[in-house]
C-alpha positions as CSV (number, residue, x, y, z in Angstrom):
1,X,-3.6,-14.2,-22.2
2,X,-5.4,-10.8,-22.7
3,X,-4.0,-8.8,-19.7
4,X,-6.1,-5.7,-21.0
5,X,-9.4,-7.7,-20.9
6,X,-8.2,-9.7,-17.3
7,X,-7.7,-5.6,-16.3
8,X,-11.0,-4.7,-17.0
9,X,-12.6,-8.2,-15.7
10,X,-10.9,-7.0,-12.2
11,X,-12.1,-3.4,-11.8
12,X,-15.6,-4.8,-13.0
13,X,-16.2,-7.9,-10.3
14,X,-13.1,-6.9,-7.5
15,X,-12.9,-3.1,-7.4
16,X,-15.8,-1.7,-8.7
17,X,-18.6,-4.2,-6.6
18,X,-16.5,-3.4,-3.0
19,X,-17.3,0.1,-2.4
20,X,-14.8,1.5,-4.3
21,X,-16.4,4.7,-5.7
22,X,-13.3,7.5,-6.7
23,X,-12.8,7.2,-10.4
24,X,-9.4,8.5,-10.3
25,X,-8.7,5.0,-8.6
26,X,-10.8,2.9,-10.7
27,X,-9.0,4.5,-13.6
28,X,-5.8,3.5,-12.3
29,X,-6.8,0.2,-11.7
30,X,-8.0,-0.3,-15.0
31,X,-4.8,0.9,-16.4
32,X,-1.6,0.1,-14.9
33,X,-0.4,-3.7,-16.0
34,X,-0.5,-5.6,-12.9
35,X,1.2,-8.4,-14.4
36,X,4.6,-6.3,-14.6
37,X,4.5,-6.4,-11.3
38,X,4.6,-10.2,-10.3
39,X,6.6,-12.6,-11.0
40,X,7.3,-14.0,-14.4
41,X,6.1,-17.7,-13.7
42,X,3.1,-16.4,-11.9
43,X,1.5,-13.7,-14.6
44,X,-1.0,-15.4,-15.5
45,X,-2.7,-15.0,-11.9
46,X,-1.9,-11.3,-11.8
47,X,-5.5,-10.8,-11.7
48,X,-7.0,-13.4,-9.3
49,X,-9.0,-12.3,-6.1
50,X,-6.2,-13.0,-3.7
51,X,-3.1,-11.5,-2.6
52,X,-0.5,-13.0,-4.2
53,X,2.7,-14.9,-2.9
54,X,5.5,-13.3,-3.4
55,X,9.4,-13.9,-2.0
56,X,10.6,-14.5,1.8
57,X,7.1,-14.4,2.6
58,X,5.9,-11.4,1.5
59,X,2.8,-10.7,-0.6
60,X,1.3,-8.4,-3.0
61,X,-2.5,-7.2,-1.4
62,X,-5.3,-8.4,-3.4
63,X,-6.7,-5.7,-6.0
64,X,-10.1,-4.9,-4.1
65,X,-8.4,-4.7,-0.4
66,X,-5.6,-2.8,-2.1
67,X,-8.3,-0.2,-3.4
68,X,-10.4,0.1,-0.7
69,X,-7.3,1.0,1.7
70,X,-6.4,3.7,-0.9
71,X,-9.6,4.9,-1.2
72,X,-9.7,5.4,2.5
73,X,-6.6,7.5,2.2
74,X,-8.3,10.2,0.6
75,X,-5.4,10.9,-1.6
76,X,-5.3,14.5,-3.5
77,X,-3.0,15.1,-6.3
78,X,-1.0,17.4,-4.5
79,X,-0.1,14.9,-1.5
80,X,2.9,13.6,-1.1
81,X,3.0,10.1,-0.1
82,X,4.7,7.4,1.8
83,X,4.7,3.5,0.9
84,X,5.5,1.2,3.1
85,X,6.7,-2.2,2.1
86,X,6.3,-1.8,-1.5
87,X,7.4,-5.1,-2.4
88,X,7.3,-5.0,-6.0
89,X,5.6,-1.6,-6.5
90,X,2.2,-2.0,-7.9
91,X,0.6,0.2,-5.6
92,X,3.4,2.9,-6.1
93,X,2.3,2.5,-9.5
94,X,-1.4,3.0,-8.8
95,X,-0.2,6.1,-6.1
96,X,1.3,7.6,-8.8
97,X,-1.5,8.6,-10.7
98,X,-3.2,10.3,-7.9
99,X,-0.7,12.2,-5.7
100,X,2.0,14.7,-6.4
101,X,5.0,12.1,-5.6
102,X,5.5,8.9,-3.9
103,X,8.6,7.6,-1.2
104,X,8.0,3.6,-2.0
105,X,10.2,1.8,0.9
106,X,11.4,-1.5,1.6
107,X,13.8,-3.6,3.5
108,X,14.3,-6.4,0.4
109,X,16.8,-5.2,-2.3
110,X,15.4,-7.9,-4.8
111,X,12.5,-5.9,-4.5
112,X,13.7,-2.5,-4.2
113,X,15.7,-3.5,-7.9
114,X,12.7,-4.8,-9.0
115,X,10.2,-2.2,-8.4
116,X,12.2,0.7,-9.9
117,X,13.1,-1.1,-12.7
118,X,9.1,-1.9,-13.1
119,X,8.3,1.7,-12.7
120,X,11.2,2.4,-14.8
121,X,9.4,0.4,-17.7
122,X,6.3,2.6,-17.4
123,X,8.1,6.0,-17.5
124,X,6.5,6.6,-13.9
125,X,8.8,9.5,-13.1
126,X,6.9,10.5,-9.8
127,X,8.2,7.5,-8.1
128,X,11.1,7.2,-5.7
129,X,12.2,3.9,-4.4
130,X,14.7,3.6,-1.5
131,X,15.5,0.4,0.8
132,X,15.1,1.1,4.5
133,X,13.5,0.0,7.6
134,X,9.9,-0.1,7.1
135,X,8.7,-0.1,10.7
136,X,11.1,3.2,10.2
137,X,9.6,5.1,7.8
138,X,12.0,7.2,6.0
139,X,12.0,10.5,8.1
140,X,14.5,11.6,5.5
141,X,11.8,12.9,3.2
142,X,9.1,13.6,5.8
143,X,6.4,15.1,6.6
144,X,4.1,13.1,4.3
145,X,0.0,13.8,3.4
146,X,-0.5,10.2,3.3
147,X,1.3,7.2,4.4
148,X,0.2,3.7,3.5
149,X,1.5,0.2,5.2
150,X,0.8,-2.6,2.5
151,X,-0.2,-5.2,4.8
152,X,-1.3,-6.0,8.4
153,X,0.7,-4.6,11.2
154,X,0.4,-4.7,15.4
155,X,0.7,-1.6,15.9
156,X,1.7,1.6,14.7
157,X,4.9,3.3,16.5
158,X,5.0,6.9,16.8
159,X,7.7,7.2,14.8
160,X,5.5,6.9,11.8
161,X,2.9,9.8,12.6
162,X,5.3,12.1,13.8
163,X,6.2,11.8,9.5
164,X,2.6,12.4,8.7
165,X,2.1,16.2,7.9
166,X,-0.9,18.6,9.5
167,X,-4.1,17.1,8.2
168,X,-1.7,14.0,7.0
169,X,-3.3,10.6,7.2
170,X,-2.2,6.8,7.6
171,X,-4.0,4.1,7.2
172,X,-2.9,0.2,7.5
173,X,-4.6,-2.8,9.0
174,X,-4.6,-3.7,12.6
175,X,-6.0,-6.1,15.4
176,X,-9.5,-4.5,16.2
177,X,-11.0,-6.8,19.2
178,X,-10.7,-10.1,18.0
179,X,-10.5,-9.1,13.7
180,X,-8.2,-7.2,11.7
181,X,-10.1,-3.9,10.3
182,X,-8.5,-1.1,8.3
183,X,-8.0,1.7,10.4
184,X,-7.0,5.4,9.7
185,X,-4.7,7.9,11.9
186,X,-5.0,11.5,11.0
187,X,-3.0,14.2,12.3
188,X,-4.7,17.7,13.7
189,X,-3.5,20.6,15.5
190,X,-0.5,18.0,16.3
191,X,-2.6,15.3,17.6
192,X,-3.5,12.1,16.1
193,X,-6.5,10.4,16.3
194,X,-7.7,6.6,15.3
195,X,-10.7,5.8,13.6
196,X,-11.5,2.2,12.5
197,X,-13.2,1.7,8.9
198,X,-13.9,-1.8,8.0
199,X,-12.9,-5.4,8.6
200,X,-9.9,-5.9,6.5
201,X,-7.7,-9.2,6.6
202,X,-4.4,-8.9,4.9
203,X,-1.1,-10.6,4.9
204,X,1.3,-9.8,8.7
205,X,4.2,-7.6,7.9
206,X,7.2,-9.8,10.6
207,X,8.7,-6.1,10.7
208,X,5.8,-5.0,12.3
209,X,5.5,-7.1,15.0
210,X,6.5,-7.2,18.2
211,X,8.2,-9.1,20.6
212,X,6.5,-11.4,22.9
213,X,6.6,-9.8,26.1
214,X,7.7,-12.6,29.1
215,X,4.6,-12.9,31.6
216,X,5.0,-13.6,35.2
């Protein structure tokens, strides 16, 4: 299969045709080899218009909702950015291109190995991936200029935006009134406010969600 031309087939009919405007994104998109990132049996659909299945019920984002919730970041090359739940490490991969340096976090050491080892393979030196928590964050390296959830959680805790920096921003997908949108929290003069962006329906990260409460 040519994974270059499947590459450029994406940005052209996925990225490019959903809003997606910053080059420095498109470029990355167009350039980092998504199929190093799957798994071996499935390479062959790196580049399909879904988010793909991964382990234990995880999945990678699709490439155009993956995008777009970067986009929304605003990401400047001298952030410093948080990844939460980087499975595999594809969008650490894209991150690294256009921030300073990138925590990449997850709970799953298969996938912790496998997206440093990934990384490791592209000489991405900007990288750092660490097992933790992810409903934690990893405080350890905080504050971070951007933090970004890779999939759909309930709700934020406030143990993730106390990480983000002044002017910091998160952005994930949440229940918005019936649909799941993207939303992004920014942090000013120590507050935080919310601002919903667009509808946005990606895979439920379990460590994200809470408890049923019991109703009397």
């Amino acid at each position: 299969m040519d994974f270059q031309r499947a590459r450029t087939v994406m940005v052209d009919c996925q990225v490019r045709p959903n809003s997606v405007t910053d080059f420095e994104i498109i470029q990355m998109m167009g350039e980092v080899p998504r199929e190093n990132f799957v798994p071996a049996d499935q390479r062959e659909l790196a580049y399909i218009d879904q988010h793909m299945p991964l382990q234990n019920g995880r999945n990678m984002l699709s490439p155009m909702r993956l995008s777009q919730l970067i986009q929304l970041a605003e990401i400047k090359e001298t952030d410093v950015v948080l990844d939460v739940a980087c499975n595999t490490g594809y969008a650490a991969a894209i991150l690294s291109g256009l921030a300073s340096s990138i925590v990449a976090i997850d709970e799953d050491a298969t996938f912790v190995d496998a997206a440093t080892e990934s990384l490791a393979d592209l000489d991405i030196g900007n990288v750092a991936v660490m097992q933790a928590e992810v409903a934690q964050g990893f405080a350890k390296e905080a504050p971070y200029d951007v933090i970004l959830i890779e999939g759909s959680v309930q709700s934020v805790a406030p143990i993730l935006t106390k990480q983000l920096a002044e002017g910091g921003r998160l952005v994930c997908v949440e229940p918005c009134e019936g649909v799941d949108c993207a939303v992004i929290y920014t942090k000013s003069g120590g507050e935080v406010s919310r601002r919903e962006a667009f509808n946005a329906t990606v895979p439920v990260l379990s460590a994200f969600t809470k408890e049923k409460e019991f109703q009397f």
